[in-house]
MARBAZA-831180 format. One record per residue: x, y, z of N, C-alpha, C, O in turn; residue in three letters. Coordinates in steps of 0.02 Angstrom, whole numbers, padded with zeros to 5 digits, always signed. Layout:
XYZXYZXYZXYZALA;...
END
This chain:
+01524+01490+01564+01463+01456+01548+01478+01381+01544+01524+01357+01511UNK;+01453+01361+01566+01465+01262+01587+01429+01234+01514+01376+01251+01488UNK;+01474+01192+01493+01434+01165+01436+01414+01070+01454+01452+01024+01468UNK;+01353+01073+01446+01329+00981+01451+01348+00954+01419+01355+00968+01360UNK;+01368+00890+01453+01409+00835+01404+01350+00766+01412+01319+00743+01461UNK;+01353+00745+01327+01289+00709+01343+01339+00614+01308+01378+00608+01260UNK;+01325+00585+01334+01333+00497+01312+01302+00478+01276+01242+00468+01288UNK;+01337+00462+01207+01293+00424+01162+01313+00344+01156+01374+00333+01153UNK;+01262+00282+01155+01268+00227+01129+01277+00217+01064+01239+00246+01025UNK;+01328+00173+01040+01300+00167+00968+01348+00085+00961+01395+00061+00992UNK;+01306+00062+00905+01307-00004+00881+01332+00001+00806+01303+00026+00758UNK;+01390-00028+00810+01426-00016+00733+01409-00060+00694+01399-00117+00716UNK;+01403-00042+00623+01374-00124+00578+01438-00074+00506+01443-00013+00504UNK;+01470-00115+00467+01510-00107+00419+01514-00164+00378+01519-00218+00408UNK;+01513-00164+00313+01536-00222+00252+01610-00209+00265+01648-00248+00235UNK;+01632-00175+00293+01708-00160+00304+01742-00232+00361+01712-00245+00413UNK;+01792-00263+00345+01801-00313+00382+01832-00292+00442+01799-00303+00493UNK;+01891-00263+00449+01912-00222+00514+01859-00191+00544+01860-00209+00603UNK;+01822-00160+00535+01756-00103+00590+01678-00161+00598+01623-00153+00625UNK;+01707-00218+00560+01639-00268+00574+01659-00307+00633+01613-00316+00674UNK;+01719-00334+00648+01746-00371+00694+01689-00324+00781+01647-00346+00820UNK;+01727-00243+00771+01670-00219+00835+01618-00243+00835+01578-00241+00788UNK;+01608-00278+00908+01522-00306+00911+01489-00270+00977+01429-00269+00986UNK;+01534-00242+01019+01503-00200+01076+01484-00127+01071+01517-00091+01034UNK;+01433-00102+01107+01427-00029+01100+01463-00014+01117+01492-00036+01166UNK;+01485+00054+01065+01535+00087+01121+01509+00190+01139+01477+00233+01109UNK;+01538+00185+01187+01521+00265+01202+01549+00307+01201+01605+00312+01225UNK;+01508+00363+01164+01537+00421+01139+01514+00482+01182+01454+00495+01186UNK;+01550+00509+01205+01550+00558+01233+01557+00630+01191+01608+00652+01165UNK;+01471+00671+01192+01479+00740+01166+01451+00803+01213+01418+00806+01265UNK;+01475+00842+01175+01454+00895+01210+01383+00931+01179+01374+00910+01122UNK;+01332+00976+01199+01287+01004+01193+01296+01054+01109+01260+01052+01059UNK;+01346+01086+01120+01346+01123+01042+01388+01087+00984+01408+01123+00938UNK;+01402+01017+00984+01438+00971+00936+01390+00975+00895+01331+00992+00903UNK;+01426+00955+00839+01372+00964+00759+01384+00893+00758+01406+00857+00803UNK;+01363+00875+00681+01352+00813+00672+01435+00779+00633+01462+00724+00640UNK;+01456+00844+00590+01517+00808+00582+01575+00827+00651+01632+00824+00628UNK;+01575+00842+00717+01623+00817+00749+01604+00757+00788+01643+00715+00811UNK;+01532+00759+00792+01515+00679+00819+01541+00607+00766+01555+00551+00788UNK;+01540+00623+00712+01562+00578+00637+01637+00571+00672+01655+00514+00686UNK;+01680+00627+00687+01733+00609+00663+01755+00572+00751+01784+00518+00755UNK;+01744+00596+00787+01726+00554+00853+01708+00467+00870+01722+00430+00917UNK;+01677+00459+00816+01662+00380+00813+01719+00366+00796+01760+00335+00829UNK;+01728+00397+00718+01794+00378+00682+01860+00384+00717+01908+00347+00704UNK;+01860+00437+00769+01938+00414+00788+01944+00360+00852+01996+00335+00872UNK;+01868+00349+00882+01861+00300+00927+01884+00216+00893+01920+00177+00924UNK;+01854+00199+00823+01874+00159+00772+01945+00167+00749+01971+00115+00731UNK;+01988+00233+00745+02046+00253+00697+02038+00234+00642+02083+00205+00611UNK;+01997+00241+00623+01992+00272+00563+02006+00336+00531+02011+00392+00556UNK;+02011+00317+00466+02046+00398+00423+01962+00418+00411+01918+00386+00382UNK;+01960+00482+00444+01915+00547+00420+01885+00557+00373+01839+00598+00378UNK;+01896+00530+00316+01900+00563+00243+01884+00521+00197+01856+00536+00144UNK;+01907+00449+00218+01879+00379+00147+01813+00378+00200+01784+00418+00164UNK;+01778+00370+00241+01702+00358+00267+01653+00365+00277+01643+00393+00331UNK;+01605+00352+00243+01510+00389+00262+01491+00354+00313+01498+00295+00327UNK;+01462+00405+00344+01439+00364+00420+01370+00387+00406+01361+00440+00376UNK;+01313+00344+00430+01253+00357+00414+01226+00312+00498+01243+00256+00517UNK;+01174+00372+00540+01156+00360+00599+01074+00320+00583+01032+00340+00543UNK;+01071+00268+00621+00985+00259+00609+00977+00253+00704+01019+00239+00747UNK;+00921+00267+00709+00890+00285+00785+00857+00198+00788+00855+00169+00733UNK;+00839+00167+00836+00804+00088+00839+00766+00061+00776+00779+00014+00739UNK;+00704+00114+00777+00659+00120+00721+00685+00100+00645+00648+00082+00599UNK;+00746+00104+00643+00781+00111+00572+00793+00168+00535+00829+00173+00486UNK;+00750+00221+00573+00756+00289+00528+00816+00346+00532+00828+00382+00581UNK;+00840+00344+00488+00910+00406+00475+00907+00466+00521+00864+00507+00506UNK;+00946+00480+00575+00954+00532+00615+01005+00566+00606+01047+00538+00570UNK;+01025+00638+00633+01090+00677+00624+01101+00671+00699+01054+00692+00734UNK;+01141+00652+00724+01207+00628+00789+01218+00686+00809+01278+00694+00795UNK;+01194+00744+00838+01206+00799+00860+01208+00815+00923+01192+00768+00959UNK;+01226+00873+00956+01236+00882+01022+01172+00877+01043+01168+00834+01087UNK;+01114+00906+01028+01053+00897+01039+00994+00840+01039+00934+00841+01051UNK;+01043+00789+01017+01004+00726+01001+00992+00703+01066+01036+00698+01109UNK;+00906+00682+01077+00909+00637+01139+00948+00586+01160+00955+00536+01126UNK;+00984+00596+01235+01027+00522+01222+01006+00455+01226+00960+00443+01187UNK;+01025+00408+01258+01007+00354+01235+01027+00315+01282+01055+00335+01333UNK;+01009+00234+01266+01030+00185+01332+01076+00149+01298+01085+00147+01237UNK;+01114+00111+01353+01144+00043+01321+01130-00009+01284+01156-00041+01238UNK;+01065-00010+01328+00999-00058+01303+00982-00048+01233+00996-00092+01193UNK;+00944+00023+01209+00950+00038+01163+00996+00094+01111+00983+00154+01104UNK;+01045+00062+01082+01109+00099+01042+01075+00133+00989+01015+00125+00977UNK;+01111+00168+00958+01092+00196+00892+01130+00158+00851+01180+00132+00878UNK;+01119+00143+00779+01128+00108+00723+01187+00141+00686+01186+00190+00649UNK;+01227+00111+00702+01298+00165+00650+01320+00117+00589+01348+00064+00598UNK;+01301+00148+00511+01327+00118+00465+01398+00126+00434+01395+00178+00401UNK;+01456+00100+00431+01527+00157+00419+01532+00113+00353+01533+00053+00341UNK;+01534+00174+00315+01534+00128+00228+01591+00150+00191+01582+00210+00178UNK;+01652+00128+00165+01691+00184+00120+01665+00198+00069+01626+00159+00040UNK;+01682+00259+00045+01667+00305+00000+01658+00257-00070+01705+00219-00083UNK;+01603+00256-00112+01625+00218-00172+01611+00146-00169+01624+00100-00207UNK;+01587+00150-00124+01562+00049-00113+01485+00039-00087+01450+00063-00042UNK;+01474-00021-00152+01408-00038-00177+01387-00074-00107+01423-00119-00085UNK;+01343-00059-00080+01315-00111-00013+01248-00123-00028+01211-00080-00053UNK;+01229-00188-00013+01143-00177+00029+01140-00153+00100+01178-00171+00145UNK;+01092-00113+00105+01079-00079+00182+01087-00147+00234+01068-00205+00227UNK;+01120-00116+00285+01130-00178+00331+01074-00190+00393+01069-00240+00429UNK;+01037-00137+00392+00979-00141+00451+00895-00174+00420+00861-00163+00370UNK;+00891-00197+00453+00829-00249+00417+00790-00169+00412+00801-00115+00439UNK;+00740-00194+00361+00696-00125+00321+00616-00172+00352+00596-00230+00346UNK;+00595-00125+00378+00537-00113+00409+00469-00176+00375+00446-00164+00319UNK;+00458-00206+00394+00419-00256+00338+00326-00232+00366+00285-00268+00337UNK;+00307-00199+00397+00245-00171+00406+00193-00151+00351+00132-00155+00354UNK;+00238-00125+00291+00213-00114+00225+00207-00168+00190+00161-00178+00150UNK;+00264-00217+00206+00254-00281+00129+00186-00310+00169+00142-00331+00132UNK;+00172-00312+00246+00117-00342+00287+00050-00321+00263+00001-00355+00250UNK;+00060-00262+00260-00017-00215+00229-00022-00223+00159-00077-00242+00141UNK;+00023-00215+00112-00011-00229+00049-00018-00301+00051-00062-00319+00012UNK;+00010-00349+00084-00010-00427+00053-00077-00448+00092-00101-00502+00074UNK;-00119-00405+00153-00150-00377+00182-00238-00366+00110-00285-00401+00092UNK;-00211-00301+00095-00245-00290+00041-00258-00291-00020-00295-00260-00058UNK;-00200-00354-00025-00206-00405-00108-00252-00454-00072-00310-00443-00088UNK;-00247-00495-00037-00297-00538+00006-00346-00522-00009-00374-00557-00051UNK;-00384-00457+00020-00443-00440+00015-00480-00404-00051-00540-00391-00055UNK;-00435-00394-00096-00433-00372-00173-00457-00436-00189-00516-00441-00203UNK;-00414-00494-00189-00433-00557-00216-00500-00589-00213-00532-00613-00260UNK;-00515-00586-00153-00579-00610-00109-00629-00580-00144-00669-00618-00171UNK;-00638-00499-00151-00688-00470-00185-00683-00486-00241-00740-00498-00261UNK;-00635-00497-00293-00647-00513-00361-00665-00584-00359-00685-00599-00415UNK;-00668-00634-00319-00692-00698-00330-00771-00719-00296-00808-00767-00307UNK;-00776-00666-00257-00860-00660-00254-00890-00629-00311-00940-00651-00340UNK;-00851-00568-00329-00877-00532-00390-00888-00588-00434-00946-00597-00450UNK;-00832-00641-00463-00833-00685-00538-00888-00734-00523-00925-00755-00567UNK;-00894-00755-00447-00955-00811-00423-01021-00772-00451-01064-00805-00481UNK;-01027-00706-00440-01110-00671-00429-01107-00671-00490-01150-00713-00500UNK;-01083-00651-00560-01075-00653-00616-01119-00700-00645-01177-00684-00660UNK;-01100-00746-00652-01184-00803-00680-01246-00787-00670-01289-00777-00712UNK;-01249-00784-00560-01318-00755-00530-01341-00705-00574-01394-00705-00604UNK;-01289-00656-00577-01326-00602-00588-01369-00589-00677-01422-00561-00690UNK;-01317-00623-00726-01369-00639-00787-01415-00674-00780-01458-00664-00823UNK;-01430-00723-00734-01493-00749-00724-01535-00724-00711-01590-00737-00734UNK;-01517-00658-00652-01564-00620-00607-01609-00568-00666-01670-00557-00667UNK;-01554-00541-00714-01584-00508-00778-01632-00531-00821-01673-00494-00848UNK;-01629-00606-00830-01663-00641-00872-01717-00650-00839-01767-00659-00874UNK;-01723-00650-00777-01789-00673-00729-01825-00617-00730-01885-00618-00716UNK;-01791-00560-00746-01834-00482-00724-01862-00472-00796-01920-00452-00800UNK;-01823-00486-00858-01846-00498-00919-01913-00520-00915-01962-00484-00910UNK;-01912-00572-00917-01979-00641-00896-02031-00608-00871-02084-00602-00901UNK;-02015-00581-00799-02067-00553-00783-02097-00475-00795-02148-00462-00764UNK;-02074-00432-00830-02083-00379-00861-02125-00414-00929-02177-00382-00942UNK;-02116-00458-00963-02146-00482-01009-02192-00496-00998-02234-00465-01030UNK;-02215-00539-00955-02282-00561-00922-02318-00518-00899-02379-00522-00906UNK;-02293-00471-00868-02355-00402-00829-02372-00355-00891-02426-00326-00886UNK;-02336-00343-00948-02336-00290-00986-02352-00308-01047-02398-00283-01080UNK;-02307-00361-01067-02338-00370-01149-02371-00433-01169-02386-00445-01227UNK;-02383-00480-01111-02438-00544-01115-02505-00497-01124-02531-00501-01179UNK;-02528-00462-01086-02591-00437-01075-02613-00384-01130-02669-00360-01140UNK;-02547-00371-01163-02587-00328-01231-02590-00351-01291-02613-00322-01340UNK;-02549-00441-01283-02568-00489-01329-02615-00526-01341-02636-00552-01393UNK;-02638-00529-01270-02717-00553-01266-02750-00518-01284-02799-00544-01310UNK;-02747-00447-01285-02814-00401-01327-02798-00401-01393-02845-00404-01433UNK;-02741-00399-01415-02725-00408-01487-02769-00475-01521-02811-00471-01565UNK;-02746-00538-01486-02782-00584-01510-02864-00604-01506-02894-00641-01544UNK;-02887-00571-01454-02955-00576-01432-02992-00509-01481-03054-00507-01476UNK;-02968-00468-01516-02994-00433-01575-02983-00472-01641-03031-00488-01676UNK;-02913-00488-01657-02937-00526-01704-02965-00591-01712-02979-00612-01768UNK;-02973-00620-01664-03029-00684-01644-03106-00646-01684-03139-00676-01727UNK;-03123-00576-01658-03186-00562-01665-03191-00526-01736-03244-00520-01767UNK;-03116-00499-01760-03120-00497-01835-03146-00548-01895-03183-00540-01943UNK;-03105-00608-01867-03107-00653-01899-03211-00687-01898-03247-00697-01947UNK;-03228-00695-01826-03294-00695-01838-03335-00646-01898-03366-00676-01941UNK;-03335-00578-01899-03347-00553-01974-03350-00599-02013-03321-00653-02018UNK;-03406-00559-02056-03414-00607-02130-03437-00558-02200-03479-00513-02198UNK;-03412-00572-02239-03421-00519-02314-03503-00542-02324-03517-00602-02322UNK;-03558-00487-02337-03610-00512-02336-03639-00483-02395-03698-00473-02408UNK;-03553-00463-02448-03581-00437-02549-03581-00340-02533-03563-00295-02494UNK;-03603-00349-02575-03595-00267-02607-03610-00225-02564-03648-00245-02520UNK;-03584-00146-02557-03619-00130-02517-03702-00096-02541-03720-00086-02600UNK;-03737-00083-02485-03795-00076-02521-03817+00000-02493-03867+00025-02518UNK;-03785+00032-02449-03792+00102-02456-03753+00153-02503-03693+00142-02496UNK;-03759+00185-02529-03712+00226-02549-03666+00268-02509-03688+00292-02457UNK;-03631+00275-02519-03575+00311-02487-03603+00381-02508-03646+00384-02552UNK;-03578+00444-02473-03575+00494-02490-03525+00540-02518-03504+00597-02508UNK;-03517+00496-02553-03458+00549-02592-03463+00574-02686-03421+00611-02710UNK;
END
């Protein structure tokens, strides 16, 4: 049974000073049923490096973490895969720039957060005014006109006049 041998690119990045000096891709040659740790140790002996002090961590262009397997699509020169070789026990910042599409979108939708709360604080005045005006005029249609009958009765109370005793008897 013939087994496929597939070429991988990859682009080494290390805080390690010896494995940072590599600046060219280099190619790795696997086969179809390789797992991910004989592709690991494959880089590593292409580097000579020891096996055993190193985390190797694959990122695909995108930046995102892949497993280096026989099955992995291969790849171009053009575009390498991202190889991080870190020893065991050492503090790093990630060496592949981190995706900035998100810090774009939320500063995106603080922008427009802002915007609405400063139309919102502008309409704020308008809008107690707008209350006070509807006040006003609810007053005028509703309780002017039943003050005028209030007063236009006792206008005609006040015309009355006491004219002494009464002079029928009551029935009681």
């Amino acid at each position: 049974m013939a087994v496929d041998n597939k070429v991988f690119y990859v682009k080494i990045f290390s805080p390690v000073a010896k494995i940072s000096n590599v600046t060219e891709c280099l190619c790795i040659p696997v086969e179809q049923n390789n797992s991910f740790k004989v592709v690991r140790n494959k880089i590593l002996e292409r580097l000579e490096l020891d096996q055993k002090s190193y985390v190797v961590k694959v990122r695909n262009n995108r930046g995102f973490g892949i497993a280096l397997t026989g099955r992995t699509l291969e790849n171009s020169i053009d575009d390498p895969y991202h190889v991080e070789i870190i020893p065991y026990h050492y503090n790093v910042k990630p060496i592949i720039k981190i995706d900035n599409s998100l810090n774009t979108y939320m500063d995106i939708r603080l922008r427009e957060t802002t915007k609405r709360l400063d139309r919102l604080e502008n309409a704020i005045p308008v809008y107690h005014q707008k209350i006070e005006e509807r006040v006003v005029k609810e007053l005028e249609q509703n309780v002017e006109p039943k003050l005028d009958f209030l007063a236009e009765r006792l206008a005609r109370a006040d015309l009355a006049c006491w004219k002494g005793p009464i002079t029928n008897s009551p029935l009681w």
